[in-house]
C-alpha positions in Angstrom: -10.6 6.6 -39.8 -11.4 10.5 -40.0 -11.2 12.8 -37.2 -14.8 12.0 -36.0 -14.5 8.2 -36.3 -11.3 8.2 -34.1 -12.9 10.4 -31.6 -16.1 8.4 -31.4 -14.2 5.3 -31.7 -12.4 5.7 -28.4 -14.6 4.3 -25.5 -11.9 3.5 -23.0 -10.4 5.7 -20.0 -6.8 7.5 -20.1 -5.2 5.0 -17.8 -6.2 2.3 -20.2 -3.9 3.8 -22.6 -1.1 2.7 -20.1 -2.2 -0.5 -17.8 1.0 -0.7 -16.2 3.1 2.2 -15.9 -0.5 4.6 -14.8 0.8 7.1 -17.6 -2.4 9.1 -18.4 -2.7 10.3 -22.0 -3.8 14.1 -23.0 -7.4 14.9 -23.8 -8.0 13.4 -27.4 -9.6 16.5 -28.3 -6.1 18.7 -27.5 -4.6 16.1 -30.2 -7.4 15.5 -33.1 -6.5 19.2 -34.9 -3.1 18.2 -35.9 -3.9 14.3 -36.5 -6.6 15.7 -38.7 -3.6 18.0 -40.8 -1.8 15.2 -41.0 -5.0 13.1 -42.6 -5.6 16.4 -45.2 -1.5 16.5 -46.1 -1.1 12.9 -46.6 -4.2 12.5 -48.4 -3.8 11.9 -52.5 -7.0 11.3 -54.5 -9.1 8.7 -54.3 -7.0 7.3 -50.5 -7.3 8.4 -47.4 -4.4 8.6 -45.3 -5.0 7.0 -42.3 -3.1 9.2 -39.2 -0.9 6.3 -36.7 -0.3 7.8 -33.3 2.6 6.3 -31.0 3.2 7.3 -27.6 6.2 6.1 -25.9 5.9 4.7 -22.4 7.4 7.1 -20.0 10.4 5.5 -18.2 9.6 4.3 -14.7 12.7 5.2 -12.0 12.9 3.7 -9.0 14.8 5.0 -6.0 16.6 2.1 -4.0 18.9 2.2 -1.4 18.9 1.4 2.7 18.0 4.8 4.5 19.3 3.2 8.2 20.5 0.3 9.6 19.7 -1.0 13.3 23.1 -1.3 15.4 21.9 -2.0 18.7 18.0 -2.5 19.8 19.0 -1.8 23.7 16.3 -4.5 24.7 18.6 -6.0 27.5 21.4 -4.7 29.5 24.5 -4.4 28.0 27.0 -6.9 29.8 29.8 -7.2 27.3 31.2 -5.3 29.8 30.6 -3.2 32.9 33.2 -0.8 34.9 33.2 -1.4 38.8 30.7 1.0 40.6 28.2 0.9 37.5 25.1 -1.4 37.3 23.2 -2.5 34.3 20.1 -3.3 33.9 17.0 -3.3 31.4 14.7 -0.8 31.9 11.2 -1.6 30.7 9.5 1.2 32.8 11.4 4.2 31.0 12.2 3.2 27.3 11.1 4.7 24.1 11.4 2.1 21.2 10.2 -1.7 22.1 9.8 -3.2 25.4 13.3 -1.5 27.4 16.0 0.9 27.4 19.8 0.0 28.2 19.9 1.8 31.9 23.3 2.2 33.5 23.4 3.3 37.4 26.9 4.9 37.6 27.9 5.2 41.3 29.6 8.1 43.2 33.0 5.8 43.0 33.2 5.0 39.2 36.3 5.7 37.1 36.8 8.0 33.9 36.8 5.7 31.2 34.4 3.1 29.6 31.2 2.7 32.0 30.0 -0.7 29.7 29.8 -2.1 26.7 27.6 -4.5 24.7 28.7 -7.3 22.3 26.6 -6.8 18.6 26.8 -9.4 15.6 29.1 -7.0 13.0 27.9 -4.3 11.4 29.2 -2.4 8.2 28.6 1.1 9.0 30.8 2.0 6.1 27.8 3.4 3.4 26.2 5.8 6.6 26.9 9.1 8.0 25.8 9.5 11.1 24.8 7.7 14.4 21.2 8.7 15.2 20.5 7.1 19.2 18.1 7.7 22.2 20.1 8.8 25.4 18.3 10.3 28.7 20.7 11.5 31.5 19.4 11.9 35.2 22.1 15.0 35.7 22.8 17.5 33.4 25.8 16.8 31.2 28.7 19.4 29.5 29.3 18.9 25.6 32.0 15.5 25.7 31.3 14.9 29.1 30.4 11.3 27.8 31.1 9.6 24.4 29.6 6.5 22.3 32.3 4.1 20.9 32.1 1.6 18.3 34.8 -0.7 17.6 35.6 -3.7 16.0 37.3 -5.2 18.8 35.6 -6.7 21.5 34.7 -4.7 24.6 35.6 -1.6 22.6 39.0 -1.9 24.0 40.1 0.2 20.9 37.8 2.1 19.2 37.3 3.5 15.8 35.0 6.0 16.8 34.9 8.0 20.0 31.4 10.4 19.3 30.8 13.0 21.6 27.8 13.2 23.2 26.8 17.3 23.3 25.1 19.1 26.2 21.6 17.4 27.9 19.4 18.8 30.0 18.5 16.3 33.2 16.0 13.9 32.8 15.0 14.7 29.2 15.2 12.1 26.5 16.9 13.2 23.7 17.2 11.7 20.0 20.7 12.8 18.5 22.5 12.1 15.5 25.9 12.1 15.6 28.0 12.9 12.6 30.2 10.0 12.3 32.7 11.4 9.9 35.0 9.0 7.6 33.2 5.9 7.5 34.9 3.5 5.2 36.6 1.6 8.3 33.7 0.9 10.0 32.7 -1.9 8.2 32.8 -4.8 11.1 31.5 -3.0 14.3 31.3 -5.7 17.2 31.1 -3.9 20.1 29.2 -0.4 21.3 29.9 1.3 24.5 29.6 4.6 26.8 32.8 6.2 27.9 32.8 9.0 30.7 35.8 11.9 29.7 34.7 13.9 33.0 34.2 12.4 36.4 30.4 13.3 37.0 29.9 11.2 40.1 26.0 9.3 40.4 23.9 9.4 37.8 21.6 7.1 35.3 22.3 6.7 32.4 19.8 5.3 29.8 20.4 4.4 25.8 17.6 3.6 23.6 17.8 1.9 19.7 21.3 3.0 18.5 20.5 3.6 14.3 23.5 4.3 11.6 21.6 7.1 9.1 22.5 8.4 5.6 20.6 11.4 6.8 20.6 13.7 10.3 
């Protein structure tokens, strides 16, 4: 088939070329000059060289991977544990993600140290970088005032990872991520909990959907 006969031949769209992969194939006309050479170099008396065309598929790459993993949904109050002098509750009036927010009432009388903790079936944080988490204070709070831990002990009575909360402004929800640093012994997390460093007498305290990221 000549030049003409291929071109008139060909009655089907560019993406029928490729039905599967949605490759689309160059203008014929861009490619019929040089099949046409090939017809008049190939060509001996009395046969007509008849031009093949192959087109390799292109190769199809497909990212996978898990982008985040949920750690705690903050749906109900966290009960693993409570301090004395600290109530919690779930909020369902002040929440941004689902039906509630975890809401802790710390009272003028409660101690430095863990505030509460809530029990979570285990989680390898190991392949993620960094703790990504709603928080809303009802006072403003200093860089490390508070921390998050994550342990895999109940009640976070040890923890791997003591992440600073930085400065808040007061009644502001605020999404941070938290750079969680070496990762690779995080890979049973039971337990998740607040921990006040600096006295700050009564406030509320609210935490909403607690995320482990590969990404800030």
């Amino acid at each position: 088939m000549g030049y003409e006969g291929l071109k008139s031949g060909f009655s089907g769209s560019r993406e029928d070329l490729f039905p599967t992969t949605g490759a689309v194939l160059a203008d014929l006309a861009t490619i019929m000059p040089s099949l046409s050479q090939l017809t008049e170099q190939h060509s001996v008396p009395g046969e007509t060289a008849t031009p093949s065309l192959s087109i390799p598929a292109p190769a199809v790459s497909v990212a996978t991977g898990l982008t985040w993993l949920l750690i705690e949904d903050c749906e109900d109050a966290w009960d693993e544990y409570v301090q004395a002098n600290v109530t919690s509750t779930a909020d369902a009036g002040d929440k941004i993600v689902g039906t509630a927010s975890s809401k802790l009432d710390v009272a003028v009388d409660a101690a430095v140290g863990r505030l509460a903790t809530e029990a979570i079936p285990s989680k390898d944080l190991s392949p993620y970088k960094y703790l990504k988490v709603w928080v809303k204070s009802s006072i403003a709070l200093d860089a490390g005032d508070l921390d998050i831990l994550l342990d895999d002990h109940a009640e976070c009575v040890s923890p791997l990872k003591e992440l600073a909360i930085p400065a808040l402004s007061a009644d502001t929800w605020t999404q941070l991520a938290l750079d969680m640093g070496d990762t690779s012994g995080l890979t049973a997390i039971i337990s998740i909990g607040i921990d006040m460093n600096t006295d700050k007498g009564a406030f509320i305290w609210h935490t909403d959907q607690v995320r482990a990221t590969e990404s800030p």
